[in-house]
Each structure stands twice: as C-alpha cells, then as structure tokens.
C-alpha positions in Angstrom: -48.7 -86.9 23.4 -52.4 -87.0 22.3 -53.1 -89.5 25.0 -51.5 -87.6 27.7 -53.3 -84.4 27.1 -56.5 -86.8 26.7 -55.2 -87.8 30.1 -55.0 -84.7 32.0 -57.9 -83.5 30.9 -60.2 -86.5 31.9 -58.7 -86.1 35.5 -60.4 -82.5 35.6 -57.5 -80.4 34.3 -58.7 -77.2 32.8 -55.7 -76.2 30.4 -52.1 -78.5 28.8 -49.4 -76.8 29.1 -47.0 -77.7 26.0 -43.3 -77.4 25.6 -40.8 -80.0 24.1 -43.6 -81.8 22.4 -45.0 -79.3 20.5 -41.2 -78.3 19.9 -40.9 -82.0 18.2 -44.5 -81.6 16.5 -45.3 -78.2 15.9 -49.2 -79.9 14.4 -49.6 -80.7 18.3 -50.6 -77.5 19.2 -53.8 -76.8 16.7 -54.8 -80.9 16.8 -55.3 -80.0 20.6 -56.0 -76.7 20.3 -59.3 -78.0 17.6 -60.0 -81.1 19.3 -60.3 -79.3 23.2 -60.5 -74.9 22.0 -57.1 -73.0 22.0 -58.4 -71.6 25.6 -56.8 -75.3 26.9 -53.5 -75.2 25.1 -50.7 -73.4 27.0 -47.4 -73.0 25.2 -45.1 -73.2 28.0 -41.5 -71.7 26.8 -38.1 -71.2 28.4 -36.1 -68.5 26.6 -32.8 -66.9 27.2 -30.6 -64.5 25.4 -28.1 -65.2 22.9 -26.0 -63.3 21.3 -28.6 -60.2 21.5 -31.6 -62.2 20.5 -34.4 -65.3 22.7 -33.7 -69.0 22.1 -36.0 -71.3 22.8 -34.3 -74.0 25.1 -35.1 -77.7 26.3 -33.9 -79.4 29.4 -34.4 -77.0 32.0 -32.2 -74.7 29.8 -29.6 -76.8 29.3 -30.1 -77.6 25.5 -30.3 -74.2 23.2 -32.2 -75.5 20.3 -31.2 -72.3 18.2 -34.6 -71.2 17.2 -36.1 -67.6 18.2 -38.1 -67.3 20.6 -40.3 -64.9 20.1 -40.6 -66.4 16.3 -41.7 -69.2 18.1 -44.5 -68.2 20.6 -46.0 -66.4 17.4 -45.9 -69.5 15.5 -47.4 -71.6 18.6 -50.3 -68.5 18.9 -50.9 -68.7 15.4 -51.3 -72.5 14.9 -54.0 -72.2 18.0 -52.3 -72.0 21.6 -54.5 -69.8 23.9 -51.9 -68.7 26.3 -48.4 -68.7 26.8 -46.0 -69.1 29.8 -42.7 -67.1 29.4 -39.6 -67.9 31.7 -36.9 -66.5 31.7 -34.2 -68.4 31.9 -31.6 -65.1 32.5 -34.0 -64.5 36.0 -35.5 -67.9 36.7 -34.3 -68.4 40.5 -32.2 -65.3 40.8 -35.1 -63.6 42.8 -34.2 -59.7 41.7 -37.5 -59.5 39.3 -39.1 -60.5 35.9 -37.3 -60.1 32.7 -40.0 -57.4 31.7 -38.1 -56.3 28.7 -38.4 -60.4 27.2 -42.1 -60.2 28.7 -43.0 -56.9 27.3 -40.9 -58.4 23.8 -43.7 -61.2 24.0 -46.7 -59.4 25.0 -46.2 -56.6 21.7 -46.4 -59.8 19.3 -49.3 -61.6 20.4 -52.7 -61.1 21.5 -53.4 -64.2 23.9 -52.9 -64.0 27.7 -49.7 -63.9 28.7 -48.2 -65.7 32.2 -44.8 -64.3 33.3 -42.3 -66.7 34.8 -38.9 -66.7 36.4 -37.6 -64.1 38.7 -39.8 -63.0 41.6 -38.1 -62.4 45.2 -40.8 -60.4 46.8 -44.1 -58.5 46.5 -42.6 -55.6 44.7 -41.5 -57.7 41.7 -45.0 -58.2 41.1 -45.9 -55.0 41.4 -44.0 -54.0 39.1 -44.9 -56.4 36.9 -48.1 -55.7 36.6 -47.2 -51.5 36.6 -45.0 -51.8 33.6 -47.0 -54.0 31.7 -50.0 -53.8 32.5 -51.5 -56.1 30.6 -49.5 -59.2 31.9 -52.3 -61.4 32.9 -50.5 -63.3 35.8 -47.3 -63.2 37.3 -45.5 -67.3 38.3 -43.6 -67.5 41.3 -43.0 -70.5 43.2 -40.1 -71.0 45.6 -40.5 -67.7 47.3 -44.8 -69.2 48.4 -43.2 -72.8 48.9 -40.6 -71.0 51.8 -42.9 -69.1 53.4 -40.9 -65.8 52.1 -44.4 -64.3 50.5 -47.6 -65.0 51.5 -50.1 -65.1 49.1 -52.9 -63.2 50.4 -50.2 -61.0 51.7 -49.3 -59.9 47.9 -53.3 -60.1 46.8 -53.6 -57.4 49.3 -50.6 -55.0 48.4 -51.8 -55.8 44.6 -55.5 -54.7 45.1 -54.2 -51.4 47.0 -51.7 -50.9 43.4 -54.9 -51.3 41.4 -54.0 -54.2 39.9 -57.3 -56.7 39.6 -56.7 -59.4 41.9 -59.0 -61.8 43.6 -59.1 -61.9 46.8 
C-alpha cells in the first residue's frame, strides 16, 4: 500500500484517500500520515445503520465488517488522518439528500474537515447541508454533475447567495 500512496503522490496528487487498507492495517494511516503530514491522508468510509448504530462496510457495502463506525473514524483521526469522507450507504444514490444526522454524528467527534457523501439529487440538498451543519467542509455528489442534472457553477451561485463560502 505504501508504494501506491508513493505512487499517487509522485503523479501530483495532493491528498490518499484510504479505506479497506487502512481497515486491514490500521498503522497505515499514521506511517503515511508521518511520512507525507495528516493534511494528505483521507479516511474514506462507507457506513450504514445497523441495528440502531454505523458499521463500517467494504465492497461497495456489500460486506458489514461489524465494527462502529464512528469508533472508527475517531480511531483513523487519532492515529493521523487529516480528513474524512463519510457516505452514506442508507442515501448513496437515492438522490433525496445527505444523511445529516450520520454527518452531523461524525462531525461532533472529530475535529478534521469533514467531506459528506452519498445522497444529493439537487441544489437544495446542498444547501441544506451546509445550513444544518455548518461546518461541513464540502458536500460529494457525482452522478447528478456527470448527467447534466446540476450544473456546477449553477449550485456555486445559489450557494454564495445562502452564504455559504464557495468559490466561484
């Protein structure tokens, strides 16, 4: 794994994003996070509910591998990851929103930016995003950009007029 982040980074990446490796080898996250600054080191994790609480789950969320989620973003902050990408595997392509009670879950335990993912259908998911929690420091979408259904300086716009910082 060492020589892929090595990798990435040579080919002008700014940031790894980690997520079944550093679920196999927990020590990946502060070797990289030492050898390159925790400001490169993304934990990337897919969570869903279970039985009331977040697992953490592998395979695009096909494999529940039983352990907390928000345990494990803590863990992954404290051993040196600079940011962490939440999706929600409960909204991830439904298009009706972000799971802002997971996200807001995650953003009361740690204190590194926070990227939420999985759920966005339109410009008002965003904004209320970034309304209920303010200090969400980017919102992921993908399909709805990749189909046209959003465009991106469209929402930059609408986000600047809600006061949310945004460059345009």
């Amino acid at each position: 794994m060492r020589a892929e982040i090595e990798r990435v980074l040579a080919c002008g990446a700014d940031k790894v994003s980690v997520n079944s490796g550093a679920i196999k080898n927990p020590d990946l996250i502060g070797q990289a996070a030492k050898r390159y600054g925790d400001q490169c080191v993304v934990l990337s994790v897919d969570a869903k509910r279970v039985d009331g609480s977040y697992h953490v789950f592998l395979n695009g969320g096909r494999v529940d591998t039983g352990m907390d989620a928000l345990e494990w973003i803590k863990e992954g902050v404290d051993r040196g990851a600079g940011e962490v990408v939440v999706n929600s595997i409960d909204t991830d392509g439904v298009k009706k929103g972000f799971d802002l009670e997971m996200l807001r879950d995650v953003s009361e335990i740690v204190h590194v930016p926070v990227i939420a993912s999985g759920g966005a259908g339109g410009v008002q998911d965003f904004v209320d995003l970034f309304r209920e929690i303010p200090d969400m420091s980017a919102g992921l979408a993908a399909s709805i950009f990749h189909f046209g259904e959003v465009a991106i300086p469209d929402l930059k716009q609408v986000l600047r007029e809600k006061g949310v910082c945004v460059r345009l």
